[in-house]
N, C-alpha and C positions, 0 to 999 in steps of 0.2 A: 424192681422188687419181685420176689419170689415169694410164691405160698407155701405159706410151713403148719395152717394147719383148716378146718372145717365150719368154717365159723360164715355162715349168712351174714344178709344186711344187717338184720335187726339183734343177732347176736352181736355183731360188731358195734352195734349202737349203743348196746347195753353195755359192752364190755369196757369199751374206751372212751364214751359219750356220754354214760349217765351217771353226774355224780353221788356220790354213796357220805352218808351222815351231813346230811346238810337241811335244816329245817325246810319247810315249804313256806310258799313267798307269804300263804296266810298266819303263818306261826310267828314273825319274824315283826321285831319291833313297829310299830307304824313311822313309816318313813323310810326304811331303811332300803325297804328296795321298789321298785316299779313292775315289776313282775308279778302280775296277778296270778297268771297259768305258763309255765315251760315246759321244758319238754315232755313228750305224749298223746297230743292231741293233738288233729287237725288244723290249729292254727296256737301260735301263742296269743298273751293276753299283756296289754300293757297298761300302765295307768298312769298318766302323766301329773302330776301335780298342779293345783290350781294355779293358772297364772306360765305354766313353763310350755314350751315348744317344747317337740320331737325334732332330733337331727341324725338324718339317715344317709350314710354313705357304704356304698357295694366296690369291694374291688376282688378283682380277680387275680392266682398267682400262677401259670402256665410252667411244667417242668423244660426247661434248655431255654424260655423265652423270657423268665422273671428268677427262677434259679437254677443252679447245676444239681446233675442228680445225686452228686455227691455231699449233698449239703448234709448235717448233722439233724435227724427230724425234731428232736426237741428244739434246735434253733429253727426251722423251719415252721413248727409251730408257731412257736414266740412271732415270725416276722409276718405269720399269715395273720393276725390280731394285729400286731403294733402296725403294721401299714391302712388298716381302716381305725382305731384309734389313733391316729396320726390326722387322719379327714376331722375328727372330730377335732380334735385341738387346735386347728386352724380355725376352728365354728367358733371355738369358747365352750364347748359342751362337754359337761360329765356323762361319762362312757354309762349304759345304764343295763343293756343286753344284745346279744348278738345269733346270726342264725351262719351254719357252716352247712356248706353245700362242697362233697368231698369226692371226686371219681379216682380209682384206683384201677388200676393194669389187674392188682391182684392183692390176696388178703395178705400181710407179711406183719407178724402180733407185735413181733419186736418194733416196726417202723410205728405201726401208730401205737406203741406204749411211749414211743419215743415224742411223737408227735403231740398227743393227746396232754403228754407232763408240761411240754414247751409251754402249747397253747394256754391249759388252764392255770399254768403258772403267773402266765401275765394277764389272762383274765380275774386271776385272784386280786393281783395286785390292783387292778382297779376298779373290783366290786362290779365287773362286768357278766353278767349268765349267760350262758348257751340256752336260748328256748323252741331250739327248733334246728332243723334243717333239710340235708336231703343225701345220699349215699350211691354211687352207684358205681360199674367197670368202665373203664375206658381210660384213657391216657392222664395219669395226674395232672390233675387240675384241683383247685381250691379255691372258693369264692365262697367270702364273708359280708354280711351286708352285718352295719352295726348301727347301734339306736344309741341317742344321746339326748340328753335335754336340757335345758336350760331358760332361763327367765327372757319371756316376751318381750320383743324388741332388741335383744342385748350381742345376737351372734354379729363373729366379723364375720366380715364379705369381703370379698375381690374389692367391690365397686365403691370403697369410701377414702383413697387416696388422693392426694389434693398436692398442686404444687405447694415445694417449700417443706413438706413432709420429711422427715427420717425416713431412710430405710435401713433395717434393723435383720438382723439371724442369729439365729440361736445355736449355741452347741457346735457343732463341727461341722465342716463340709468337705468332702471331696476324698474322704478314704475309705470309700465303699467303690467308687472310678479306681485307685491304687489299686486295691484289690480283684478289681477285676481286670485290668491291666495285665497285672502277676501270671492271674488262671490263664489268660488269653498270652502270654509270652512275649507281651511286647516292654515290659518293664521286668528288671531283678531286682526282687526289694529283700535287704536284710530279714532273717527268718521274722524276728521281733517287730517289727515294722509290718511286715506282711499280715504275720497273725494279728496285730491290733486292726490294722486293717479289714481286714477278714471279720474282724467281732463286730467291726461297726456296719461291711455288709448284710452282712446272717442276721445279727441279730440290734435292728436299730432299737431307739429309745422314744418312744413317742410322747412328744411334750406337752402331756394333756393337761397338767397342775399351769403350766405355765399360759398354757391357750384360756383358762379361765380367768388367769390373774390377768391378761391385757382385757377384757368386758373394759370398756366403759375407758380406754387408754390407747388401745391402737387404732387405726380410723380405717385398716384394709391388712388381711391375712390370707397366705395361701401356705397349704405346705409342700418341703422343697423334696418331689419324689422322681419328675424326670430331667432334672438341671438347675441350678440357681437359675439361669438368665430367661431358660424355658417358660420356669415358672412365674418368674416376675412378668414376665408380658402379660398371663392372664391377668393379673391388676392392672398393669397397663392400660390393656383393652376395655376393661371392664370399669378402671376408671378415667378412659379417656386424658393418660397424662401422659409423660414419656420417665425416665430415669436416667440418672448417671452415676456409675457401679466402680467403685475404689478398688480394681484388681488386686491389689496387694495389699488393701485389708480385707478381701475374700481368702488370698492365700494362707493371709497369719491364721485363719481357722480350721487349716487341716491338722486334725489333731496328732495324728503321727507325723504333721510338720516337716517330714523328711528330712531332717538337719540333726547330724550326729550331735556329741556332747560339744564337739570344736567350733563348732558353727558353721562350715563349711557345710554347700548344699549338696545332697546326696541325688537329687535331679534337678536338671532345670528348671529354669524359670516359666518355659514355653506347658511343661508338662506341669506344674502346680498347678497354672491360672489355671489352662485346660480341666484339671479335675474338680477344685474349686466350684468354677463357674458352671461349669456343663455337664457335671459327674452324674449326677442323678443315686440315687437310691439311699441319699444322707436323709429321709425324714425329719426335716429340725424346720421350723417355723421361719416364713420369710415376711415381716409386715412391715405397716407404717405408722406414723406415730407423729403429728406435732411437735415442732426442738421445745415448745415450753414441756414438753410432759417427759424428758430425758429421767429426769429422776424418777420420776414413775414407771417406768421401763425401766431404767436398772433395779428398780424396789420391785417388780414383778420378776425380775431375773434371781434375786435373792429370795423371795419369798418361794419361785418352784423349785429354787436348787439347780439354776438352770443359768450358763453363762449365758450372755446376750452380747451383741458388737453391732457400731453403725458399721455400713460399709458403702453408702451413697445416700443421695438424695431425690427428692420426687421433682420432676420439671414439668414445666407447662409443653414446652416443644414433646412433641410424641419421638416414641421410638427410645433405645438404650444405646448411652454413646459410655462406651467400656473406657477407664482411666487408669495409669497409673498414679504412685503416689506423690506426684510434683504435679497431677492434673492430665498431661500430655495421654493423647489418646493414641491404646494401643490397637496395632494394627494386625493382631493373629485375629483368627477368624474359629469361632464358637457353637456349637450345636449341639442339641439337648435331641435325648430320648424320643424316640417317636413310632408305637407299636409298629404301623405302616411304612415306613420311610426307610 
């Protein structure tokens, strides 16, 4: 980014950070928001309703290490929100307010008008505020910590998976991996396949109507941000079981499918599972669920508007033994996301 024009910290804060005609939190129906003080003052102010938890999750998005610098800043935006509301809809938690901590190389009006529309776009959408944050120069970066609440006792956890469990995903998986594949020149994807691609990397959809309706239905959620198979071990771990993972009902969920009108497949079979299983950056919810409560999991998939698919089962033996769909275990070899690695 380049500077195009004179504008300080606290100008830029005002200009693209503080929203304009929007009542104050004490003006505003009682109940309507948990925001007692936002932005302006040395700390915000929350108020949690009688009876509800806080749920707080921070992530960070580094420019060449989480995105290209090419990205579109409104979707940029959007995906620096949806990947921490994402953390909450694995909790069960409604998104309540959030703080953005922003470093910039340089002031550039058009990027963060671009930016700023993104973000407070999908913060509108879910009744999420900005009450704080922090600004400053250096190499883009962007880190969101977001506040969530919900009724005591009721969040999923990693650690409530049990043999005999479903395991269940939502949404799509694996053409956010397509798409990066494309940028990186190791796959040619049709333009239209590319660009769907592409929308579900930039700009994913975080399942947060759908993380409320499992409360009280799934028995263990994580969400799927550096792999399906990545992510499932932390339940694993957490709850001391193992899994075994239906490769080829992971693949039927890539939503650009790779399979023209004829049916003939437009990549192999080696490169589906691969994206599939180990793509990472799909944000769609991975949990478990009791086989009596199937209907209550697809009634929670229609009630957020939100497909849901089994795609294995939870086992007592530890560790994940990968299958196709006659059972036989496949033998390619899988690896998820790892800042370090």
């Amino acid at each position: 980014m380049s500077a195009t024009g004179t504008l300080g910290e606290f100008g830029l804060i005002e200009r693209y950070f503080t929203r304009r005609g929007r009542p104050a939190a004490s003006a505003r129906p009682e109940g309507s928001s948990r925001v007692a003080l936002g932005v302006g003052d040395d700390c915000a102010l929350l108020a949690p309703a009688p009876g509800m938890q806080l749920a707080i999750s921070t992530d960070m998005l580094v420019e060449g290490r989480h995105f290209l610098s090419t990205v579109d800043p409104a979707r940029l935006g959007h995906k620096a929100l949806a990947v921490n509301l994402s953390d909450l809809a694995a909790c069960g938690a409604r998104p309540v307010a959030f703080t953005l901590a922003l470093a910039l190389p340089s002031v550039e009006e058009g990027w963060l008008a671009g930016f700023s529309r993104g973000l407070f776009a999908l913060a509108d959408a879910h009744s999420c505020e900005l009450v704080g944050g922090d600004t400053t120069r250096g190499p883009l970066n962007i880190s969101i910590t977001v506040f969530g609440e919900l009724p005591a006792g009721s969040a999923l956890l990693r650690s409530g998976a049990r043999a005999g469990d479903d395991l269940w995903a939502s949404g799509t998986l694996g053409d956010a991996r397509l798409a990066l594949e494309a940028f990186r020149g190791t796959l040619v994807l049709p333009s239209a396949l590319f660009e769907m691609a592409r929308a579900r990397m930039e700009q994913p959809t975080p399942r947060v109507a759908l993380g409320q309706a499992l409360r009280g239905i799934a028995s263990a959620a994580v969400d799927v941000s550096d792999g399906l198979l990545g992510d499932l071990r932390h339940i694993l771990e957490a709850s001391r079981v193992g899994a075994r993972v239906d490769a080829d009902a992971a693949i039927e969920l890539i939503a650009a499918n790779a399979h023209p009108a004829g049916g003939e497949a437009r990549l192999d079979m080696e490169t589906l599972r691969r994206c599939a299983l180990s793509g990472g950056d799909d944000y769609e919810l991975l949990f478990t669920a009791p086989p009596d409560l199937r209907q209550a999991v697809e009634q929670a998939g229609r009630a957020s508007a939100t497909p849901v698919a089994r795609i294995g089962r939870i086992e007592a033996e530890p560790g994940v033994r990968v299958v196709d769909r006659a059972g036989a275990p496949v033998a390619q070899r899988f690896t998820s996301f790892d800042h370090f690695g």
